[in-house]
PAKEFI-638732 format. One record per atom (N, C-alpha, C): residue in three letters; y, z, x. Coordinates in pm, whole numbers, padded with zeros to 5 digits, always signed. Atoms other than C-alpha are relative to their C-alpha. Example, Ala and Ser with C-alpha at 12.3 -4.5 7.8 and 13.67 -1.06 7.14 Angstrom:
// PAKEFI-638732
Ala-00119+00000+00089 Ala-00450+00780+01230 Ala+00120+00000+00090 Ser-00119-00006-00082 Ser-00106+00714+01367 Ser+00109+00073-00077 
// end
This chain:
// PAKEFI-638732
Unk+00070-00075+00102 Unk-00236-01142+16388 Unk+00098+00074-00090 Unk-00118-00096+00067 Unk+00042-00894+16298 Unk+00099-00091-00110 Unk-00072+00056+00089 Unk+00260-01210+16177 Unk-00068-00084-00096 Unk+00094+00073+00118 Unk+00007-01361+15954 Unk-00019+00093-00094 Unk-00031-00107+00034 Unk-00003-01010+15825 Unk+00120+00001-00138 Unk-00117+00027+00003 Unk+00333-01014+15784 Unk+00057-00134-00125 Unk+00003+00082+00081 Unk+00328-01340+15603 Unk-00065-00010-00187 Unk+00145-00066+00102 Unk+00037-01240+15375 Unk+00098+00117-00127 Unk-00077-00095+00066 Unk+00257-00960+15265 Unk+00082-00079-00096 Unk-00118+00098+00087 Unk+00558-01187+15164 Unk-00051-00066-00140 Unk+00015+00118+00114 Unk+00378-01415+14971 Unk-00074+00087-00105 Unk+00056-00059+00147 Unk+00181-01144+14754 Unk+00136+00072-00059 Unk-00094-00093+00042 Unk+00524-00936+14727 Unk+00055-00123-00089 Unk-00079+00102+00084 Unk+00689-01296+14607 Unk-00059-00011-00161 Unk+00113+00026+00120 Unk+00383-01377+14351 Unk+00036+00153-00097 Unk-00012-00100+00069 Unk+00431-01019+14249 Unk+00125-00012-00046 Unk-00164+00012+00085 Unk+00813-01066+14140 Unk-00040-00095-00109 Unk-00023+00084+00124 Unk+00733-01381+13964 Unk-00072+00063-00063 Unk+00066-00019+00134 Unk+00503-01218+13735 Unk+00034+00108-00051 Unk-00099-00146+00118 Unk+00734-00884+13655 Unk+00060-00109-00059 Unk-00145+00072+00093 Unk+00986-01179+13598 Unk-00045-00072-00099 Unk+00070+00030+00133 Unk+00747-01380+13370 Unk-00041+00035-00113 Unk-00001-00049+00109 Unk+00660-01088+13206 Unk+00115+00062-00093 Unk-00144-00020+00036 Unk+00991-00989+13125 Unk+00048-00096-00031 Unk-00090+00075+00066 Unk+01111-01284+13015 Unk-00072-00011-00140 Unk+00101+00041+00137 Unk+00773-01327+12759 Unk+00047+00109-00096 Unk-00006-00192+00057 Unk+00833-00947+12667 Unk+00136-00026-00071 Unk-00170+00044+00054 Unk+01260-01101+12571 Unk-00062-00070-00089 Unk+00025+00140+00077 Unk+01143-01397+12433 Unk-00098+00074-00140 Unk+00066-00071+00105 Unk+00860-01184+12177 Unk+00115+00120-00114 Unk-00043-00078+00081 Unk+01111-00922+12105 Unk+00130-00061-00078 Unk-00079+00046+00047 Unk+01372-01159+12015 Unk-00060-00095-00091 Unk+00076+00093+00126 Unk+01145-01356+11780 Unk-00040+00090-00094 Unk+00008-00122+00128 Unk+01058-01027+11625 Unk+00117+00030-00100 Unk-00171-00011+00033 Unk+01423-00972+11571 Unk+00042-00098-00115 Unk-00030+00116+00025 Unk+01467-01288+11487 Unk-00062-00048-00174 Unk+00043-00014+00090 Unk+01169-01299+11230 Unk+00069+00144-00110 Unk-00039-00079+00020 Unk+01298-00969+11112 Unk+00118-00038-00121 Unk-00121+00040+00032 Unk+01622-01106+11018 Unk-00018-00107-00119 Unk+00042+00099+00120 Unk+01486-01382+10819 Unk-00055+00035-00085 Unk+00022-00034+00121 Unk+01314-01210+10603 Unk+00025+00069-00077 Unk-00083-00086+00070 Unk+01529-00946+10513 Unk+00113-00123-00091 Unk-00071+00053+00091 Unk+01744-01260+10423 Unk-00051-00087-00127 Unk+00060+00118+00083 Unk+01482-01481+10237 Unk-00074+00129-00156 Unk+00019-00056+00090 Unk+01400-01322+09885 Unk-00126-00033-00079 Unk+00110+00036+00026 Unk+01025-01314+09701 Unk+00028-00076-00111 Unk+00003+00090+00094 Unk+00988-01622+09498 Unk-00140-00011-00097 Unk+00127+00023+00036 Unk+00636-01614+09448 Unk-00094+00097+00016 Unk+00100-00090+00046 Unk+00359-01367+09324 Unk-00115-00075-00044 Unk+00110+00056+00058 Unk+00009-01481+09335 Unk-00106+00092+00039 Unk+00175-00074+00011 Unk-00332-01313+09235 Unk-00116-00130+00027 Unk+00148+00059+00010 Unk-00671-01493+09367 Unk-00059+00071+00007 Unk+00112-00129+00081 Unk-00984-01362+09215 Unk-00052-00045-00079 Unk+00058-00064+00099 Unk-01187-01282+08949 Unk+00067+00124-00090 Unk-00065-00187+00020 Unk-01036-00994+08738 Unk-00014+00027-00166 Unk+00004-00054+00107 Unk-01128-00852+08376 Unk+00180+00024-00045 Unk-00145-00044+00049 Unk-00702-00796+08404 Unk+00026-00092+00030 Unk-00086+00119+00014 Unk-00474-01046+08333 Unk+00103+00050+00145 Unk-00083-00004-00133 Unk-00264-01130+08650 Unk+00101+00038-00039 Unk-00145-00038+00025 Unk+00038-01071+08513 Unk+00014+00231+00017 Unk+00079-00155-00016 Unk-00125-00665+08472 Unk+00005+00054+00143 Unk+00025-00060-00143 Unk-00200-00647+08857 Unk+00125-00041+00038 Unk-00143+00025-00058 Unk+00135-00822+08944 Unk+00126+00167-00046 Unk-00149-00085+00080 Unk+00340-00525+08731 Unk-00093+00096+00094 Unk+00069-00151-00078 Unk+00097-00251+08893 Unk+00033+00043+00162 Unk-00069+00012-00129 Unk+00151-00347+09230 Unk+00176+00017+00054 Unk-00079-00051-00009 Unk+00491-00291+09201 Unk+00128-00077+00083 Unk-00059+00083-00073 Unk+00630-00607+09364 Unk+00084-00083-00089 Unk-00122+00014+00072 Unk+00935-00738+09220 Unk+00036-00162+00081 Unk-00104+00120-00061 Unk+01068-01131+09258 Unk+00135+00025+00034 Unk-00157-00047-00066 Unk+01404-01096+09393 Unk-00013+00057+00110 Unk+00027-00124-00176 Unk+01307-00804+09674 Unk-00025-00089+00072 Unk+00013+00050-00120 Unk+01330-00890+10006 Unk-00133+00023+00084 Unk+00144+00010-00042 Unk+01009-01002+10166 Unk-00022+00096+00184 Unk+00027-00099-00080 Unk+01090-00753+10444 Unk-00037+00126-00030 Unk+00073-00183+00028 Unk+01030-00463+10232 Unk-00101+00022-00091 Unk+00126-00016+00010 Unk+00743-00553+10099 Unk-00098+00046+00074 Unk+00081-00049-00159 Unk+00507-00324+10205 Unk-00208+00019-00086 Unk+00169-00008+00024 Unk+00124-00421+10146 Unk-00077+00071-00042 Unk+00101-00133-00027 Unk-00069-00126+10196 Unk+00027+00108-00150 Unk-00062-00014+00106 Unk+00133+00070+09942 Unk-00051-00073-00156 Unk+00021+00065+00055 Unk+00099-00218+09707 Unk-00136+00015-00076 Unk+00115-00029-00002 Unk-00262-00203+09733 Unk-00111+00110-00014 Unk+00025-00117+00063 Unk-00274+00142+09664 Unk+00009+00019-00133 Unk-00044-00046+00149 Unk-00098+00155+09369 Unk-00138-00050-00085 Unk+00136+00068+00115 Unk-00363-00137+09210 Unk-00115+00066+00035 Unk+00124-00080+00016 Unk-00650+00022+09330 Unk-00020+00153-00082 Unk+00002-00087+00078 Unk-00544+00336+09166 Unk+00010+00015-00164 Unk-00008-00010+00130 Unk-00465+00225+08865 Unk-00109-00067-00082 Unk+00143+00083+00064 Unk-00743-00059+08794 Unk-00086+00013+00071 Unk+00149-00027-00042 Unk-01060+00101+08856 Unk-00140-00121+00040 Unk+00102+00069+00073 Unk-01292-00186+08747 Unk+00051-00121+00175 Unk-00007+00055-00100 Unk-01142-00399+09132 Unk-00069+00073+00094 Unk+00080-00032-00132 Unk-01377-00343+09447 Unk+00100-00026+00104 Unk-00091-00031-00101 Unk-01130-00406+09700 Unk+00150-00139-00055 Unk-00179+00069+00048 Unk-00735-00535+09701 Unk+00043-00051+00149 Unk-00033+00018-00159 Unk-00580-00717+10004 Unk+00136-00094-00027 Unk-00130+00092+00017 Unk-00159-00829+09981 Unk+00049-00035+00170 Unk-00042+00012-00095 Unk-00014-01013+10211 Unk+00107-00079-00015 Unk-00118+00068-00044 Unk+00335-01166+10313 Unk+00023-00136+00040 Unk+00005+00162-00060 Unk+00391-01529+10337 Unk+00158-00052+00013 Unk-00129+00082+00009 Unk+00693-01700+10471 Unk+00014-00122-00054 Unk-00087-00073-00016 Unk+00926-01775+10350 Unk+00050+00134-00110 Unk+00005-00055+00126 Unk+00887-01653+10014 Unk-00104+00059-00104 Unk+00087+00005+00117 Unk+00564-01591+09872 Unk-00097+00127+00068 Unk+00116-00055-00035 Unk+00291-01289+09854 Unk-00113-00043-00142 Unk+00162+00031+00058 Unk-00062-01348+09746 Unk-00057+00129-00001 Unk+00050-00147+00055 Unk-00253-01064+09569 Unk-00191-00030+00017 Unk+00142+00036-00008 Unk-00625-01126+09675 Unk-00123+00117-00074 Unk+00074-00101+00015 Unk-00876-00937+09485 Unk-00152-00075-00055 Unk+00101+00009+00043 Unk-01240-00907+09413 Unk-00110+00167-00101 Unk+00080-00065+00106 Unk-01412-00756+09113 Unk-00134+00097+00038 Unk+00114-00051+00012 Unk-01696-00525+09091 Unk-00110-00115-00050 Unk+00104+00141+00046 Unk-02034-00787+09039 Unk-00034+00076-00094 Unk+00068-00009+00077 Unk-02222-00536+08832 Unk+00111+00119-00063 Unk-00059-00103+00055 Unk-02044-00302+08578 Unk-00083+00068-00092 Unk+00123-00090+00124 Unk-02278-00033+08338 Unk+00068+00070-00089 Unk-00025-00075+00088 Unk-02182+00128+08050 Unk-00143+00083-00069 Unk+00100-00108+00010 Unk-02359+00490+08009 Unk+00000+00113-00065 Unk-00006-00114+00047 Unk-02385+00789+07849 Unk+00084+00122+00039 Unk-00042-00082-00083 Unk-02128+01049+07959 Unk+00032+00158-00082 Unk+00006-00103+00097 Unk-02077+01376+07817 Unk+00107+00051-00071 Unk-00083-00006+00065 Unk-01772+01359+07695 Unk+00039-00152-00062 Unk+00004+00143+00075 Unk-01870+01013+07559 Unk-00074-00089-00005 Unk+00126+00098-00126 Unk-01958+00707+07786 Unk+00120-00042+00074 Unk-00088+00050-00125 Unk-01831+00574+08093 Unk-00073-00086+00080 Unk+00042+00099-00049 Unk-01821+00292+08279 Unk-00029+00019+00160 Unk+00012-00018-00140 Unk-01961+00274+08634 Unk-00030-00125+00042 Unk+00001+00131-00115 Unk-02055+00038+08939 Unk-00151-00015+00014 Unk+00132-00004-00031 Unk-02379-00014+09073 Unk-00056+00094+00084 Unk+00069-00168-00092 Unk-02386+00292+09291 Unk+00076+00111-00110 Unk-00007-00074+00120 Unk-02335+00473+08950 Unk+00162+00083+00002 Unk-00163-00053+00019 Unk-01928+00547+09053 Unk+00031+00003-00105 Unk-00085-00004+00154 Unk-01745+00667+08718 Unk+00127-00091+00052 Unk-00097+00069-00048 Unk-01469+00389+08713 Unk+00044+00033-00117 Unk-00093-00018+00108 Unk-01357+00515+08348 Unk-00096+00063-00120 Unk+00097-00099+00121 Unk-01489+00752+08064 Unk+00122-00036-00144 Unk-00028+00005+00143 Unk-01423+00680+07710 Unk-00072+00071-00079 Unk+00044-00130+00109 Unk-01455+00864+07391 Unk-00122-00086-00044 Unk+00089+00080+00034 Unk-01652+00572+07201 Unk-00010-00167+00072 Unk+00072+00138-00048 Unk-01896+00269+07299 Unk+00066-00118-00083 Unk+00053+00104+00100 Unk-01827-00069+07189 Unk-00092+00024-00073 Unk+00150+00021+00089 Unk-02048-00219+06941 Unk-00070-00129+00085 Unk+00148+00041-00049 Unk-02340-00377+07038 Unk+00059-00156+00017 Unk-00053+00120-00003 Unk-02205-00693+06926 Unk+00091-00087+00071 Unk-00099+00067-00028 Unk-01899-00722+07068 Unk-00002+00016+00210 Unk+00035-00084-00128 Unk-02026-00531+07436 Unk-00065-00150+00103 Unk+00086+00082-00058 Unk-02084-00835+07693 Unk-00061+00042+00154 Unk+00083-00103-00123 Unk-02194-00586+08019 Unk-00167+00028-00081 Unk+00162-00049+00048 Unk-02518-00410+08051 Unk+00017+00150-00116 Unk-00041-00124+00045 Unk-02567-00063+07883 Unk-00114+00074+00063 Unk+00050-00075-00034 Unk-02782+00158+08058 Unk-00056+00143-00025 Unk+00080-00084+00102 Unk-02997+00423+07883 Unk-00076+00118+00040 Unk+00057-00110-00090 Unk-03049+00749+08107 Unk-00028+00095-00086 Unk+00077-00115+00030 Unk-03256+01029+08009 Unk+00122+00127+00025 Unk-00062-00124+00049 Unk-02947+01280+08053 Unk+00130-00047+00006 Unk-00152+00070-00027 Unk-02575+01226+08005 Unk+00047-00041+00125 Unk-00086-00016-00106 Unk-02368+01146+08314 Unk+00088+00132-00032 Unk-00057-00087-00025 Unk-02128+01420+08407 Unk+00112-00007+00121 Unk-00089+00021-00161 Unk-01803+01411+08684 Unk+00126-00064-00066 Unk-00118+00044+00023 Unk-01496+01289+08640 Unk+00012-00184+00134 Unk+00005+00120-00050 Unk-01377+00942+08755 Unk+00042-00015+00201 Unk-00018+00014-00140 Unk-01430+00848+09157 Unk-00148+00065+00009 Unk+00160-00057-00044 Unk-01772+01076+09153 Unk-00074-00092-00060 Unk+00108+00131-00002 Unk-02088+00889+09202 Unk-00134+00091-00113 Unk+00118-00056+00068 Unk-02408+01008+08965 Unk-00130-00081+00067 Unk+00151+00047-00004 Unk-02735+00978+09101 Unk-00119+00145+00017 Unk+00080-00059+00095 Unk-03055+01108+08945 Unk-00079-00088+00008 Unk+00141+00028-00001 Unk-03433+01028+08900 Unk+00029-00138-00057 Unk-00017+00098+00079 Unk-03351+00788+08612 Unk+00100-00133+00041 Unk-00095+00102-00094 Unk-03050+00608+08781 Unk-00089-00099+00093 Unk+00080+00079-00106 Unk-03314+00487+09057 Unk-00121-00054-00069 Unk+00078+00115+00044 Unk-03547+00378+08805 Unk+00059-00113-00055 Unk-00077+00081+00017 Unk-03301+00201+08660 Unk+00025-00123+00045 Unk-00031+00082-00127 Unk-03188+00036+08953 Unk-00110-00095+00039 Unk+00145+00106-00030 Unk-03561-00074+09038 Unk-00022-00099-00098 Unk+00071+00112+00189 Unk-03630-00235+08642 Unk+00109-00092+00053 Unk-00099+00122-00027 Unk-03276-00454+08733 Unk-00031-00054+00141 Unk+00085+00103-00111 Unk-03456-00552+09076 Unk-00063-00104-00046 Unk+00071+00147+00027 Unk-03724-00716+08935 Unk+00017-00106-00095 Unk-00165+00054+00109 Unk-03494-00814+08618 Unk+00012-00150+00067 Unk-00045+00087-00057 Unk-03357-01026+08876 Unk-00050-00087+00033 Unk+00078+00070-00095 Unk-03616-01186+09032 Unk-00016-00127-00124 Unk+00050+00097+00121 Unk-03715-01362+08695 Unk+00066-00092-00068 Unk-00125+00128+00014 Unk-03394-01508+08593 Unk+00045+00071-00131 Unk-00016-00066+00103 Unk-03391-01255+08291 Unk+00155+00051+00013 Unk-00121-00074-00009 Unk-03056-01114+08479 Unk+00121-00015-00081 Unk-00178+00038+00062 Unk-02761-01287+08325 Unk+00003+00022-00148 Unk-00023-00024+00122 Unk-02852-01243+07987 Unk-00043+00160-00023 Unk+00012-00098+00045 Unk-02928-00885+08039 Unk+00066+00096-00067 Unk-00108-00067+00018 Unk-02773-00639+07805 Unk-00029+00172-00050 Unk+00087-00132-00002 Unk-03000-00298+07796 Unk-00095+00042+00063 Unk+00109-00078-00068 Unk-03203-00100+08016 Unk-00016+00129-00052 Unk+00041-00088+00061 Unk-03365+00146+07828 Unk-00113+00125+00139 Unk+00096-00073-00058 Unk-03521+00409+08087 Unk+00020+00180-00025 Unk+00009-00063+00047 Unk-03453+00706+07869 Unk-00159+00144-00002 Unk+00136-00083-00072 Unk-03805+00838+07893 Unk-00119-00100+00093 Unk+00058+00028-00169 Unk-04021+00807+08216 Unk-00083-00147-00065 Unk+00120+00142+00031 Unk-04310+00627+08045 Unk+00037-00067-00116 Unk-00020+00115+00049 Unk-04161+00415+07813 Unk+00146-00085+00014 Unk-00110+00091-00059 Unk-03925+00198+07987 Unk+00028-00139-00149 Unk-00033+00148+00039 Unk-03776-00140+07821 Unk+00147-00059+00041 Unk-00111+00078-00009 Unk-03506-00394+07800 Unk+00038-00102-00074 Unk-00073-00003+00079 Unk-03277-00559+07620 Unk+00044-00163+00065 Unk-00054+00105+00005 Unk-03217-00976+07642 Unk+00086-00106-00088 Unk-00061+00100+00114 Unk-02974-01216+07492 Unk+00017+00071-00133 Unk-00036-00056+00139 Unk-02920-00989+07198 Unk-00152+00042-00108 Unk+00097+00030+00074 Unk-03236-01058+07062 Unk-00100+00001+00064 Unk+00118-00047-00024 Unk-03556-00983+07282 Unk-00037+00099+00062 Unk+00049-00131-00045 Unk-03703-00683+07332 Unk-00093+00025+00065 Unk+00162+00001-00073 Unk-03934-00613+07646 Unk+00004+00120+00017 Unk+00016-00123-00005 Unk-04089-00294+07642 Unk-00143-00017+00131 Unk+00081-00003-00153 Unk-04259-00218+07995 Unk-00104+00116+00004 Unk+00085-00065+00011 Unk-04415+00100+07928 Unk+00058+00115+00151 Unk-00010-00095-00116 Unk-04472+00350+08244 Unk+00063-00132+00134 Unk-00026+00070-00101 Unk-04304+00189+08567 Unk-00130-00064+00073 Unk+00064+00052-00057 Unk-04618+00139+08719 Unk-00028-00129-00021 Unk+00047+00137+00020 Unk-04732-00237+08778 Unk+00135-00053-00064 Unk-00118+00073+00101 Unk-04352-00323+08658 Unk+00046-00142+00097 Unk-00037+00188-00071 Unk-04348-00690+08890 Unk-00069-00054-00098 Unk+00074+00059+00034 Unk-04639-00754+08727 Unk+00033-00007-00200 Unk-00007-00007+00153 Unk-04557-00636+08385 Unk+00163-00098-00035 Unk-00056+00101+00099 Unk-04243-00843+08371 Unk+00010-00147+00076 Unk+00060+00119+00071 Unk-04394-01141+08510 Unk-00080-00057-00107 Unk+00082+00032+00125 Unk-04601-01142+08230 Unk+00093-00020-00089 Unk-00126-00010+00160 Unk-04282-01092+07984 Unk+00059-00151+00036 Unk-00026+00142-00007 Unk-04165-01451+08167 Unk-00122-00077-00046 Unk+00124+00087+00084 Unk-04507-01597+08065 Unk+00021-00031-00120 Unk-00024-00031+00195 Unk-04450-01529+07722 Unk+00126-00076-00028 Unk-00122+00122+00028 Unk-04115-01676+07722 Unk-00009-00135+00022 Unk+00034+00209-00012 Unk-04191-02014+07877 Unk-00112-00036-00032 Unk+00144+00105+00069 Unk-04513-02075+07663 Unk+00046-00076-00081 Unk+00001+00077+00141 Unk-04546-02320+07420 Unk+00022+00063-00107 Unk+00050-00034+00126 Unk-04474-02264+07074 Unk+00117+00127-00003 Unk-00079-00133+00011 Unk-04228-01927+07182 Unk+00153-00036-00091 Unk-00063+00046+00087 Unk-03962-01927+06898 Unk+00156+00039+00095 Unk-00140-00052-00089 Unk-03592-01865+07108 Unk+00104+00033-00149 Unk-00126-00027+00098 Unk-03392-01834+06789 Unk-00036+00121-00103 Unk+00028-00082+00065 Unk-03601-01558+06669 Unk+00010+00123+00095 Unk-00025-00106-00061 Unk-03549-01179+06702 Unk-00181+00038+00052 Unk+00170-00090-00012 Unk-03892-01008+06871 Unk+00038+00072+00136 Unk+00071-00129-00107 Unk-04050-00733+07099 Unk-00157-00120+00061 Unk+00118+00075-00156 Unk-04276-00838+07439 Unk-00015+00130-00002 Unk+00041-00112-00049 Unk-04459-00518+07486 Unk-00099-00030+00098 Unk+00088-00014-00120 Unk-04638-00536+07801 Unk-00076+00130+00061 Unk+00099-00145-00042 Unk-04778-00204+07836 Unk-00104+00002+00052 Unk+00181+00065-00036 Unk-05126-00339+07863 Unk+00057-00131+00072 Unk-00042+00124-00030 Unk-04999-00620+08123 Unk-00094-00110+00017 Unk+00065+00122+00027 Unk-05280-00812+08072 Unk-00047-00022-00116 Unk-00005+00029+00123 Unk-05288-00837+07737 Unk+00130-00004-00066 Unk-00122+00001+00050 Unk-04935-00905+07638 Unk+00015-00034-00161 Unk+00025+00005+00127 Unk-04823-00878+07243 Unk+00130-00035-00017 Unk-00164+00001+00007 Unk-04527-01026+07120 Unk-00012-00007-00176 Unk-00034-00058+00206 Unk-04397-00954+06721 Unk+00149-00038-00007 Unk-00108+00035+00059 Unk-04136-01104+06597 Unk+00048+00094-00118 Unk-00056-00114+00115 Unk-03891-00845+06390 Unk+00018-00026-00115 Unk-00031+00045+00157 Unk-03771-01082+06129 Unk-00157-00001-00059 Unk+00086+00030+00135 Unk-04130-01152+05970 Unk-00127+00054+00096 Unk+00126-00070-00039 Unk-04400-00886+06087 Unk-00112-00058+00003 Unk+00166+00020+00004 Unk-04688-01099+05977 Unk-00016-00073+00111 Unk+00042+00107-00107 Unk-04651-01335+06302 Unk-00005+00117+00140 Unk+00010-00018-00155 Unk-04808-01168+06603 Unk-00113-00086+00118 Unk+00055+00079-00080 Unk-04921-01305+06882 Unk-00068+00074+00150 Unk+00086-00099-00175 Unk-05152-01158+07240 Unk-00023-00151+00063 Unk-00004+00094-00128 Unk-05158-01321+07555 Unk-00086+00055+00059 Unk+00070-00064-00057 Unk-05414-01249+07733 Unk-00032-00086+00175 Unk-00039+00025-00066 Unk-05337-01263+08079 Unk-00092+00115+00152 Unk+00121-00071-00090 Unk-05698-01109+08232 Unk-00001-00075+00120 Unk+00044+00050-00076 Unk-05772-01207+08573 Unk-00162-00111-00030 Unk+00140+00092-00001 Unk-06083-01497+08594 Unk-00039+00063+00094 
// end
């Protein structure tokens, strides 16, 4: 009994050496590849700077911001840093992510903000996100013409400096009218949300049509009706007009260029 014991012992004390000594050799073998890596890239020099993305800024813009230099040694490139700088300086990016590639190359990964607003601010207008973040205040708006974002049309200036968020009554109606916006397919050409006062909402398509919604209430219904009107027969697309849906079952549309053409939809339940 005692020498089976005895035996028992040996062979877990043996098993137990080999695996300090296994780990100690893995534990050499890791820190000498660290080393090793280490060494190589202090000697190998950045050849290559690349941005993937989306980005309102020219790559060459986020490459100088970031602060990463061809020539420097791809050991002292340091990411994080990097990724500070651009996020501090170009507002208008949602997140930044650099990373190190052997032997020579970092990649600048970024992704854009989806929705951007231009709003009323009180020392001008300023641009925000979709959770109403100030990402930049200017003195004056584009023009209308040249403006391809939304513009957003709140009942009181914004106020805050850039990084503070604004939210307010109007902001969340806002937010709701570009819900159902969406649903309809109206989104991509949107370029005004008018919710200035409570009960008379509208909006602003393709340059050229004007849907006026009225009080929020019934607003699914009031701008499926404003898609009715667009995909009927006979609806002119190259002309300027107003969809007033106020009355959403009686829809009125008026063309701006030549007042005498109006038209009602009447869109009563049977």
């Amino acid at each position: 009994m005692e020498e089976n014991k005895r035996k028992e012992e040996k062979r877990e004390h043996r098993l137990g050496s080999k695996i300090i000594f296994i780990s100690l050799v893995i534990g050499a073998f890791l820190l000498a590849l660290g080393l090793v890596a280490s060494l190589v890239l202090l000697l190998f020099p950045v050849r290559e700077i690349e941005v993937e993305g989306d980005s309102r800024y020219a790559y060459s813009e986020i490459i100088d911001v970031s602060g990463i230099k061809t020539g420097a040694r791809l050991y002292y490139v340091n990411g994080k840093k990097a990724q500070s700088r651009i996020s501090e300086n170009l507002p208008y990016l949602e997140s930044v992510e650099v990373k190190s590639y052997f032997p020579n190359k970092v990649i600048i990964k970024i992704k854009q903000f989806d929705t951007i607003y231009l709003v009323k601010h009180e020392r001008g207008f300023c641009y925000v996100n979709d959770k109403y973040e100030i990402l930049e205040i200017v003195e004056k708006a584009p023009s209308f013409e040249d403006f391809s974002g939304i513009c957003i049309k709140l009942e009181n200036a914004i106020s805050g400096e850039i990084g503070d968020v604004y939210e307010a009554e109007d902001s969340k109606r806002a937010d709701d009218l570009i819900r159902y916006i969406k649903q309809y397919g109206f989104y991509q050409y949107l370029n005004v949300v008018d919710v200035e006062q409570k009960y008379n909402n509208s909006f602003v398509v393709g340059k050229q049509f004007k849907f006026i919604i009225g009080a929020m209430a019934d607003v699914e219904e009031k701008i499926d009706a404003s898609f009715k009107v667009v995909n009927s027969g006979g609806f002119k697309r190259d002309k300027n007009c107003v969809i007033d849906t106020t009355d959403k079952k009686k829809v009125v549309l008026r063309y701006i260029d030549d007042e005498n053409i109006r038209k009602e939809f009447d869109f009563c339940e049977n």
